[in-house]
N, C-alpha and C positions, 0 to 999 in steps of 0.2 A: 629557739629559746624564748622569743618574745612573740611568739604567733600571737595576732589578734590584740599585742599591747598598744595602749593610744598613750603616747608619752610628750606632756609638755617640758619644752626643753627652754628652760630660761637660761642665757647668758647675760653675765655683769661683764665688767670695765677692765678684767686682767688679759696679759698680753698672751696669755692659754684660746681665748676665744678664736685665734686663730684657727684650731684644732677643731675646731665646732662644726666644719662642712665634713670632715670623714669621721667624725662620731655620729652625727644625724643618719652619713650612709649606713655605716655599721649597725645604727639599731635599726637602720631599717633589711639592712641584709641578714638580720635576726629576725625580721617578720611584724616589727613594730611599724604602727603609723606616729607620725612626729611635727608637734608643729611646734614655731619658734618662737618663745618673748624676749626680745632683749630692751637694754639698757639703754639712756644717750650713752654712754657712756662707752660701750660694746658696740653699738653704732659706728662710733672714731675708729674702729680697731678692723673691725670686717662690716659689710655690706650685708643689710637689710635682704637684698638680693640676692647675696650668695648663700644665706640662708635658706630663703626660700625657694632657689634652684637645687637646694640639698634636702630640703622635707618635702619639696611637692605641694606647699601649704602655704598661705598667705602668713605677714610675719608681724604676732602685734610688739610696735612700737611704742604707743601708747593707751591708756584707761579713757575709752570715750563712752557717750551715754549708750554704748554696745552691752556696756559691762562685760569688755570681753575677760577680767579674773572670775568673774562667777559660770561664763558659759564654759570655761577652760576647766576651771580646779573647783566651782562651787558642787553641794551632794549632788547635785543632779547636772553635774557638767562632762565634758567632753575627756580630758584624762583620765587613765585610771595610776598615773604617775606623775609626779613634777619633778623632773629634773632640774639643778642648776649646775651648770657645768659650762664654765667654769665658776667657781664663786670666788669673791673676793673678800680681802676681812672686812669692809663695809657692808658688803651686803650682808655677811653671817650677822656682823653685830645689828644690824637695823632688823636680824628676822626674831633673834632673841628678843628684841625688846618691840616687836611688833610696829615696828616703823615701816609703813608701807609705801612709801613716796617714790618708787620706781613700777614700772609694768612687772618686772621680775617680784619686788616684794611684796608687791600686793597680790601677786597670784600664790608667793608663800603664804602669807598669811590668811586668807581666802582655803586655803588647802589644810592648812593645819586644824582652820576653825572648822572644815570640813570633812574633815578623816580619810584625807587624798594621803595616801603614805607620799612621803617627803626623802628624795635622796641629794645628796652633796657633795660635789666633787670642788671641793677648794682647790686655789694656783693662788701665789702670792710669793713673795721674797721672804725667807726663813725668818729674819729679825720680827716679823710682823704676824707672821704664824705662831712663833716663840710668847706674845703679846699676853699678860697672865689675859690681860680684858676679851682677848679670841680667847685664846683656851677655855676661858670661865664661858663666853657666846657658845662655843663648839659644847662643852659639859652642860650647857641648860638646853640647847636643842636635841640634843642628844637624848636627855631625859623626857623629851614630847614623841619619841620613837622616830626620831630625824635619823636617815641613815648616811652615816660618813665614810667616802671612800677615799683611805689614806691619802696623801698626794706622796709622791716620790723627792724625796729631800739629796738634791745634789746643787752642787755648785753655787751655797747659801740661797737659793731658790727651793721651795715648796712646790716643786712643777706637777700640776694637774696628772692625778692617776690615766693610764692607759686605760684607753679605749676596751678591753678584754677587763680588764677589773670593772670599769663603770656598768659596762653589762651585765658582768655577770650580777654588780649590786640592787642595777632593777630588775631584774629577773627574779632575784631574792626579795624583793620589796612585790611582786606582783604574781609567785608562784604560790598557790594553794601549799601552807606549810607542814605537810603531812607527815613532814620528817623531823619538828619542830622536836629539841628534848631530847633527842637522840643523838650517843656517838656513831660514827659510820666509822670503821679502818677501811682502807682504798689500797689494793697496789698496784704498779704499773709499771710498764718498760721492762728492757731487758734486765738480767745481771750479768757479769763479767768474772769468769775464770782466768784469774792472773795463770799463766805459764812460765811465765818469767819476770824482770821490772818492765818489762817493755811488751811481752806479748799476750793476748788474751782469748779465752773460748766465750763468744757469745755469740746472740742471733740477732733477726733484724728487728725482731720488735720496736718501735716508735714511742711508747709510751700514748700516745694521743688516747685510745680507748679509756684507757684509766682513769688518766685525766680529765677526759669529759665526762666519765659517772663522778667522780670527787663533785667537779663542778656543779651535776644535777643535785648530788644530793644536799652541797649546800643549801641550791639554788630553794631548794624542798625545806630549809630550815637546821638540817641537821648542822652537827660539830663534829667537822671533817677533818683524818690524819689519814695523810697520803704518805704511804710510803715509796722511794723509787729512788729513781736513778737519775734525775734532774735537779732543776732549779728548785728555788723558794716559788710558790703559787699565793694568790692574794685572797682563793677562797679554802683555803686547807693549811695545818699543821702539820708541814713536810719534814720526813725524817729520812735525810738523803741515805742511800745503800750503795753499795757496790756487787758484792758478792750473792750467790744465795743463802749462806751461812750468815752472812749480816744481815740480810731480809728475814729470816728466821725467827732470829731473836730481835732484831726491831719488831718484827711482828706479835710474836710474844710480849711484848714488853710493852704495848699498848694495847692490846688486845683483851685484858683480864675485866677492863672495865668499859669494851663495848657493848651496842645494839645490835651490830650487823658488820660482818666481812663480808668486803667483795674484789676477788681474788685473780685479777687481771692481768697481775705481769706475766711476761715468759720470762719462766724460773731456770737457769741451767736446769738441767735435768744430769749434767755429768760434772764434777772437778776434777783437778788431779794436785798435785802434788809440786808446786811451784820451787822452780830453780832460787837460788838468790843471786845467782848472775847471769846475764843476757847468753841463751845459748847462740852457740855460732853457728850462723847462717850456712846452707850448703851442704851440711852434712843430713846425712841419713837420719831420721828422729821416729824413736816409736814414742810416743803417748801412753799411760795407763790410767782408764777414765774410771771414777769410781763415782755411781750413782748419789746424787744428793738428794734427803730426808722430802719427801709431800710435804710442803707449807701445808695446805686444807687437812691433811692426816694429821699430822701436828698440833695446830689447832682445837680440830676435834676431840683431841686427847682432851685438852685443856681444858675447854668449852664445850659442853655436850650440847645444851639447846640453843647453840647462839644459829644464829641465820646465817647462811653463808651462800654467798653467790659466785662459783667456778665459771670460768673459761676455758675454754678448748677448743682448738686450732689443729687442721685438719688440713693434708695436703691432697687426697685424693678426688677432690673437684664431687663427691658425692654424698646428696643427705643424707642415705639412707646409715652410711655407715658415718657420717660425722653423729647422727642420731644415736646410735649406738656405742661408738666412743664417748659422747656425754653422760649415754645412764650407767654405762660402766663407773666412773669416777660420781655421779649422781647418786647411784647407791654405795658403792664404797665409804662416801663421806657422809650421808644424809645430807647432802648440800637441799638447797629451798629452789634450785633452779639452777639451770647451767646454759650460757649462753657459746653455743658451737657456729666457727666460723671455717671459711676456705683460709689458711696460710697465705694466700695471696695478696690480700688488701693489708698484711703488712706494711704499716706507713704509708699507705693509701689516704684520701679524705671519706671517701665513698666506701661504704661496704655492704655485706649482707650477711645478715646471721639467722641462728634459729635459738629459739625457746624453748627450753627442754626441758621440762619437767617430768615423775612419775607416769603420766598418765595423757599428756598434753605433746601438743607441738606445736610453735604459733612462728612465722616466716618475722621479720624485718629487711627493709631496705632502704637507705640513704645515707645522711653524711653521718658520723662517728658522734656528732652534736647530737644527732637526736636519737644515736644509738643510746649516748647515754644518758638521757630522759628517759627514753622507754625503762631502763636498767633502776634508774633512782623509782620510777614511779610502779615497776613490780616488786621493788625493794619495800617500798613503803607502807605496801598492802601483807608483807609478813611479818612486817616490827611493829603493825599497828596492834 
């Protein structure tokens, strides 16, 4: 997600800095290089050291005649990001009014006069968060294209966003935004066929694929609604489902004013007909499965030229006919592309797929992260 990004990472004086040695790994286990500025301040809290056993990279502590803010964040400097993570509300409010008296805000400021895009991961105690004078900091950095990555509000504490939000934020601050402008629908994961209150028809699906196109296509700019069968996500507007009759019309129902569907979950393919009491166990039980409506048919109906990008999932270990299963539903739907895998890397990290187009066939292999980069960045090239 971050191949080839060079990210300075300033830490201030909040007790978040801790977090700072497996966020540096993280983005470097994204493929970013990373080097560290911190604060006295951040100094007291974690080691200069452990820093730089965590980026690989020498750690400026202080502004010497190196100029190391200008060789870092100045046009013609060494980042093509500056992180601050964690930030504190001192540090916000000295970067609004351009007060540079630390190594960290004078590489902000250095950056901002430089058009280093700028991201922000505040941690602080909620009362001081709440501060109209932060908020008003947070609302005028904001307005320089400063990007803020919520922090997570528990336990009267403003505790520093996760490591998987802060990434995905510079990723968004450093991916070519070819998806800028556009809404994206995303679905993912299983659905679930109640049978009873308690029992249900579904398969193994994971959701992860899905979830990692939502992500790229943020990542790309766009305004992403993920529909599924999980949590809240920090880069999409999640519209939780259960069933595939409520993906249906979830789907529907944000769909009228997209750019692009891309149609990832495993959809039951069969319901029935739910008890409203727990059958008992032990006995003899026949099933009557009744087929559920094509989401991508469906749509189509709706939507004649929207873009739309299908999945298909394949248990016979073979391309030629997972190839063939794709342009079947390829042409049935006019889909723009249909991306056909083995059933096996179900909930897998690692996978392999294929690219199916009319006329095309192009391999993939690796982890599901950069399946779905590939996925945002074919997307992008037919909603441009």
């Amino acid at each position: 997600m971050l191949e080839g990004v060079n990210v300075a990472l300033g830490v201030s004086g909040s007790i978040a800095a801790v977090k700072v040695v497996e966020l540096a790994h993280e983005l470097r286990r994204q493929g970013a290089s990373v080097r560290g500025v911190m604060t006295e301040s951040a100094r007291g809290i974690v080691h200069p050291w452990a820093v730089e056993f965590a980026t690989e990279n020498d750690v400026v502590t202080e502004i010497t005649g190196r100029v190391e803010h200008v060789e870092l964040c100045g046009r013609d400097g060494w980042a093509d990001v500056l992180l601050l993570a964690p930030a504190t509300a001192n540090t916000v409010g000295k970067i609004a009014g351009a007060v540079d008296d630390t190594p960290v805000t004078t590489c902000a400021t250095t950056a901002l006069g430089a058009d280093v895009p700028v991201v922000v991961a505040p941690a602080m105690h909620e009362p001081m968060y709440d501060h109209p004078g932060v908020l008003d900091a947070i609302d005028r950095v904001e307005s320089w294209g400063v990007r803020f990555v919520a922090p997570r509000v528990e336990e009267e504490k403003a505790k520093i966003a996760t490591e998987d939000a802060i990434v995905t934020e510079v990723a968004r601050a450093t991916t070519e935004q070819s998806l800028a402008g556009k809404r994206v629908v995303v679905t993912a994961g299983a659905t679930s066929e109640p049978i009873d209150p308690v029992r249900v028809l579904t398969n193994r699906a994971s959701g992860r694929t899905g979830r990692e196109v939502a992500r790229a296509c943020y990542a790309r700019g766009a305004d992403v609604t993920l529909v599924h069968d999980g949590d809240d996500v920090p880069y999409a507007e999640t519209v939780r489902v259960e069933t595939g009759a409520e993906m249906l019309e979830a789907v529907a129902s944000v769909v009228a004013d997209a750019d692009a569907l891309v149609s990832a979950a495993a959809i039951s393919d069969y319901t029935v007909e739910a008890a409203g009491e727990k059958l008992r166990s032990g006995e003899p039980r026949t099933l009557e499965l009744e087929p559920t409506p094509k989401l991508i048919d469906s749509v189509r109906e709706r939507r004649a030229d929207l873009p739309i990008v299908g999945f298909k999932a394949e248990t016979s270990g073979d391309d030629e006919a997972m190839i063939a299963a794709a342009r079947r539903i390829l042409d049935r739907a006019d889909l723009s592309f249909v991306v056909a895998n083995d059933a096996a890397v179900m909930g897998a990290a690692e996978t392999r797929a294929l690219f199916v187009r009319a006329d095309d066939v192009t391999s993939f292999t690796g982890s599901k992260r950069a399946l779905g980069a590939r996925v945002a960045e074919e997307l992008a090239a037919e909603v441009a």
